[in-house]
C-alpha positions as CSV (number, residue, x, y, z in Angstrom):
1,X,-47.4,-33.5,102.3
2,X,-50.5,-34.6,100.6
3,X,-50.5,-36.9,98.2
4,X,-53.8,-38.0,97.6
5,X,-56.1,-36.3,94.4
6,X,-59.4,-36.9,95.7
7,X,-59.6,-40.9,94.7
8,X,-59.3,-43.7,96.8
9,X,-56.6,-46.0,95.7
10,X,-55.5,-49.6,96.4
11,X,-52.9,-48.7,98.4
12,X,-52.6,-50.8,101.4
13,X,-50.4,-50.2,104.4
14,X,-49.8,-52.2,107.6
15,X,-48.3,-51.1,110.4
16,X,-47.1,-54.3,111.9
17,X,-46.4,-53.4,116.3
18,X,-47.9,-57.0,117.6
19,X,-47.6,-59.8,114.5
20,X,-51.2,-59.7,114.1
21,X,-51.6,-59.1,111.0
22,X,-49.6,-62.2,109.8
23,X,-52.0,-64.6,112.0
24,X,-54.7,-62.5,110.1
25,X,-53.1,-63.6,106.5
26,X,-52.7,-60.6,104.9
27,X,-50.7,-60.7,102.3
28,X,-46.8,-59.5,101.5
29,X,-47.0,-58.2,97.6
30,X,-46.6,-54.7,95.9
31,X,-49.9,-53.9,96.7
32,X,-48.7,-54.3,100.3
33,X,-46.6,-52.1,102.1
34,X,-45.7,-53.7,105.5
35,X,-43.9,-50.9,108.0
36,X,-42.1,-53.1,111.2
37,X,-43.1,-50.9,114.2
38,X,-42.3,-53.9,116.1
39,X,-38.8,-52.4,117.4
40,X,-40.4,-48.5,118.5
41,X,-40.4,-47.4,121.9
42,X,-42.8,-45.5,123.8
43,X,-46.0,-46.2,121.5
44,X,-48.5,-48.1,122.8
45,X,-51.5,-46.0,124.3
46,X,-49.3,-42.9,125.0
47,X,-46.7,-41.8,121.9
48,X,-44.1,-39.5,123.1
49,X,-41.8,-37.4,121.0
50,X,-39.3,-40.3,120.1
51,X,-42.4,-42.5,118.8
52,X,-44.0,-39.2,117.0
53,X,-41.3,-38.7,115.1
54,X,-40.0,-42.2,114.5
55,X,-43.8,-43.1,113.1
56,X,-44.1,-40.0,111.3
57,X,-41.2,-40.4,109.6
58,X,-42.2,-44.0,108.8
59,X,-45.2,-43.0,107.3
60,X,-43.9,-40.3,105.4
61,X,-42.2,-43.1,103.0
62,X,-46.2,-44.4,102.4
63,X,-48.8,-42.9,100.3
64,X,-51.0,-40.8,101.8
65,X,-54.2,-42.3,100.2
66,X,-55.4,-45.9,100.4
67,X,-56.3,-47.9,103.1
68,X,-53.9,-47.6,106.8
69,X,-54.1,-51.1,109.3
70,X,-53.0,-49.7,112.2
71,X,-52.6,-52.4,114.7
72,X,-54.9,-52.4,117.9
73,X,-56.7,-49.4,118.9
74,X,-53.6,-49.1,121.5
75,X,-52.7,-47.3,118.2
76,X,-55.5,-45.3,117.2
77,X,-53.7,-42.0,117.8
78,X,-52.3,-43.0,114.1
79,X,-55.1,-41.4,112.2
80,X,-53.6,-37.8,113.2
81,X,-50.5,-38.5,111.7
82,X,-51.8,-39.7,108.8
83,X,-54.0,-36.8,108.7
84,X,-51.8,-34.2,109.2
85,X,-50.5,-34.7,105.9
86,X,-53.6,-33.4,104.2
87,X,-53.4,-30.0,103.4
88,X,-56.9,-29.4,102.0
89,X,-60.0,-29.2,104.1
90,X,-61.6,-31.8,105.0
91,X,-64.3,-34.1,107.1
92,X,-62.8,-37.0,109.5
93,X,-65.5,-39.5,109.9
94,X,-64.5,-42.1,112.6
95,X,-66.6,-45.3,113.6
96,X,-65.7,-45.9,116.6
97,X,-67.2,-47.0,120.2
98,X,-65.3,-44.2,122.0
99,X,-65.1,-40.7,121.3
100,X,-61.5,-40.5,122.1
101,X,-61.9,-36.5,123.2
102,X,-60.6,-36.7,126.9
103,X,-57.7,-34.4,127.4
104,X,-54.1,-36.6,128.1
105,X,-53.8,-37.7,131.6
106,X,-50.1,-36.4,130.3
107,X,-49.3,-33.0,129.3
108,X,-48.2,-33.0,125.3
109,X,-48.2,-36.7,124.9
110,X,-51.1,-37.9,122.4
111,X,-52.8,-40.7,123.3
112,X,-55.2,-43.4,121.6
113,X,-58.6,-41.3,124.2
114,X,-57.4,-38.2,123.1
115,X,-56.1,-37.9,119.4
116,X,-59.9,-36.9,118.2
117,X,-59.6,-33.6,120.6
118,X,-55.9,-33.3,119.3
119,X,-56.8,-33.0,115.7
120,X,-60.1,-30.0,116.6
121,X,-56.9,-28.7,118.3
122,X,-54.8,-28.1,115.4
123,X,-55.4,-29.2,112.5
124,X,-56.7,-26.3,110.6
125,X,-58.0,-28.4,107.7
126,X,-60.3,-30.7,109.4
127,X,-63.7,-28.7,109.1
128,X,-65.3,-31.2,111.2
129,X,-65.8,-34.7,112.8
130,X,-68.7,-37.5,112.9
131,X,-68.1,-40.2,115.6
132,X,-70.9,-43.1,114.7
133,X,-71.4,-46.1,117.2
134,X,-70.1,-44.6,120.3
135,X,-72.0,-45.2,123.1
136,X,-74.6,-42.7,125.0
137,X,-72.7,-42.6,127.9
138,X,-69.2,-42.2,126.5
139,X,-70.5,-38.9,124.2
140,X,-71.5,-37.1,127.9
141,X,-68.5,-37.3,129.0
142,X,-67.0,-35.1,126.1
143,X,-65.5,-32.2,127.3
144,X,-67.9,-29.1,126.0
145,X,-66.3,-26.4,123.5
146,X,-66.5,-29.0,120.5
147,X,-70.6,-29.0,120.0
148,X,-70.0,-26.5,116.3
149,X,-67.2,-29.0,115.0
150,X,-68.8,-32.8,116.5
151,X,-71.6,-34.3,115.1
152,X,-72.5,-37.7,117.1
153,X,-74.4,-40.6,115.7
154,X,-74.7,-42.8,119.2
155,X,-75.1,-46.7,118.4
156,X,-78.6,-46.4,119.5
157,X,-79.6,-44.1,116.8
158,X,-78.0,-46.1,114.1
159,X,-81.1,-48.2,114.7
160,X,-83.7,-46.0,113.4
161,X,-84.6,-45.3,109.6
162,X,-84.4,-41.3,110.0
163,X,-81.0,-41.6,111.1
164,X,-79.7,-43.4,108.1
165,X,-81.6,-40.8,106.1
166,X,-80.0,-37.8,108.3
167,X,-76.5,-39.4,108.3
168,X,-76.7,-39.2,104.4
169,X,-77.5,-35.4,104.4
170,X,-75.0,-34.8,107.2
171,X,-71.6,-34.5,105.4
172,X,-70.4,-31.2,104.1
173,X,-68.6,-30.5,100.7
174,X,-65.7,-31.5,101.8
175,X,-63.8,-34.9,101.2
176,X,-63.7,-37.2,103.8
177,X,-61.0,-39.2,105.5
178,X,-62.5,-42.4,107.6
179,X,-60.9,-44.3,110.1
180,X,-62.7,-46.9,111.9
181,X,-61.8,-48.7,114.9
182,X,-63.6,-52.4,115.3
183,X,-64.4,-52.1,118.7
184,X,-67.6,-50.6,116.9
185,X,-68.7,-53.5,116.1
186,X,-70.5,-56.1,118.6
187,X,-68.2,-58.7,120.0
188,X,-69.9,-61.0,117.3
189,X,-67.9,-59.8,114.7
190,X,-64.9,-58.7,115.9
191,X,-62.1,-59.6,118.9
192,X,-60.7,-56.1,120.5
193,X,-58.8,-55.1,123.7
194,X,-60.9,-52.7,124.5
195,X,-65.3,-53.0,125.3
196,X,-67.1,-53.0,122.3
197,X,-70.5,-51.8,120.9
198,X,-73.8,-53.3,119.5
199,X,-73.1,-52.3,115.3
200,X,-73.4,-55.2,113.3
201,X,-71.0,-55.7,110.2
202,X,-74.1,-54.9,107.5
203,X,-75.0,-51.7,109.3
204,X,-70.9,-50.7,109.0
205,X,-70.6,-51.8,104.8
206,X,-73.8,-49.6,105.0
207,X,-72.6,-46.8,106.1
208,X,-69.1,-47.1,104.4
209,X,-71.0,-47.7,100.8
210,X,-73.5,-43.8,101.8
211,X,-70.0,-42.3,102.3
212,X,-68.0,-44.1,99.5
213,X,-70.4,-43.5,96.8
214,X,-71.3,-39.7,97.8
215,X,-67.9,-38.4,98.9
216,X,-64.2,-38.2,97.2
217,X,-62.2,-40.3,100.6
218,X,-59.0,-39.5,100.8
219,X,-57.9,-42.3,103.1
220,X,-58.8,-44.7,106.0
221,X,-57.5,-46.8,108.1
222,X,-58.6,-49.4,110.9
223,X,-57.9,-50.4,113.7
224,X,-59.1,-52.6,116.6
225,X,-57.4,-55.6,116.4
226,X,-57.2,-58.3,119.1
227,X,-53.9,-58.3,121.1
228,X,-52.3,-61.9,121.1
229,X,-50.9,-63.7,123.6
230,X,-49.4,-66.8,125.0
231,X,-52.2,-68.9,123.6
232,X,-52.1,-70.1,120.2
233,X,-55.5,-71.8,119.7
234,X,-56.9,-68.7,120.6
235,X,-54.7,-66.2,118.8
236,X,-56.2,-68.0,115.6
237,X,-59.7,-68.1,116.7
238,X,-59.7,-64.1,117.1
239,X,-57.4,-63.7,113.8
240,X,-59.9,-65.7,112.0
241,X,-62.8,-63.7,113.6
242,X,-60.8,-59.8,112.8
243,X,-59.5,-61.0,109.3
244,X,-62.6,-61.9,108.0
245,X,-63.4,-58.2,108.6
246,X,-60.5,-57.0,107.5
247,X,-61.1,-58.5,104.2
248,X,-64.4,-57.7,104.1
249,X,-63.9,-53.9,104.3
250,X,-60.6,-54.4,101.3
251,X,-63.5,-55.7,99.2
252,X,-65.6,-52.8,99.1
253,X,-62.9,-50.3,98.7
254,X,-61.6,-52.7,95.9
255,X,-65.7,-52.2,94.3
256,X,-65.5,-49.1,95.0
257,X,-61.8,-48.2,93.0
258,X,-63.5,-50.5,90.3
259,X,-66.3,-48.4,89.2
């Protein structure tokens, strides 16, 4: 069901599977809806048919619109879920570092490398897909078939002024929903499990601000969080390090649900 009209809202939900988010400090109020996925089976990297429809279900309770947290990119398979549920066309828009196209090393079961290919698969809606910030390398290794539907901006383009200008242009009529995994960003900005690229945090809130101010979003959510473990110091180093971008991006969806 979609429940979105076209405006972003300041709906905010968290999908809690690893505690980070509380060693991050964001907050429990209304504007918060926290989900416990803490006590789900057979999510992390691979879901199979008991987490699909446990999480679906879960979700189903949320608004569509607004901003998702989605955990670790262990979990990046979210965004078809939440996808799924719009049932207008529309453009996906992901910043992330991989391309997440490669077919399932299992048959049927989604996976956080292959959810991108699984939505082009069957989701009718989606008209088509930009990946920014993944890496040269990573983009030939896509599986061909997808060249009409995926439009690449590689994180060596997003350093050159005709790419900004052509990323602009780029986007069809349709609304957008974004999802954006951290491990985009260099290691400077953000902790992830997984290797990282070289995008700095202004040339992301430049990028979110073309697409916020030119196209009605219908969602987003991020992912890309660190993974804690038995060390304490450091779990607060890192939460420190991903909250700080966390709260970063709420601001400018806040500005941009304020004007």
């Amino acid at each position: 069901m979609d429940e979105t009209n076209g405006l972003l809202s300041r709906n905010v939900v968290i999908m809690n599977f690893s505690g980070v988010y509380d060693m991050e400090g964001l907050p429990h109020n209304s504007r918060y809806k926290w989900l416990d996925c803490r006590h789900l089976s057979g999510t992390d990297c691979y879901c199979d048919e008991e987490g699909k429809n446990a999480l679906v279900k879960l979700i189903g309770e949320c608004p569509a619109g607004g901003v998702h947290f989605i955990d670790s990119g262990n979990y990046h398979y979210l965004t078809k879920f939440w996808t799924d549920r719009i049932t207008r066309p529309f453009s996906l828009v992901v910043f992330d570092h991989h391309p997440d196209m490669q077919p399932s090393l299992f048959d049927h079961i989604l996976s956080c490398g292959s959810w991108v290919k699984d939505v082009l698969d069957s989701n009718t809606n989606c008209r088509n897909v930009v990946i920014v910030g993944a890496s040269d390398e990573l983009i030939r290794a896509v599986p061909h078939g997808y060249e009409e539907k995926v439009h690449f901006y590689s994180d060596n383009d997003l350093n050159k002024e005709e790419s900004w200008r052509k990323f602009s242009r780029e986007f069809v009529a349709d609304p957008v929903y974004i999802s954006i995994d951290k491990d985009v960003l260099s290691p400077e900005y953000a902790v992830t499990n997984w290797d990282q690229g070289t995008m700095d945090l202004k040339e992301l809130e430049k990028l979110l601000y073309i697409i916020l101010r030119n196209h009605p979003v219908l969602g987003i959510d991020v992912c890309g969080e660190f993974l804690p473990d038995s060390d304490l110091t450091e779990n607060l180093k890192d939460a420190t390090v991903d909250g700080r971008i966390n709260k970063a991006l709420l601001r400018l969806v806040s500005a941009r649900c304020d004007e």
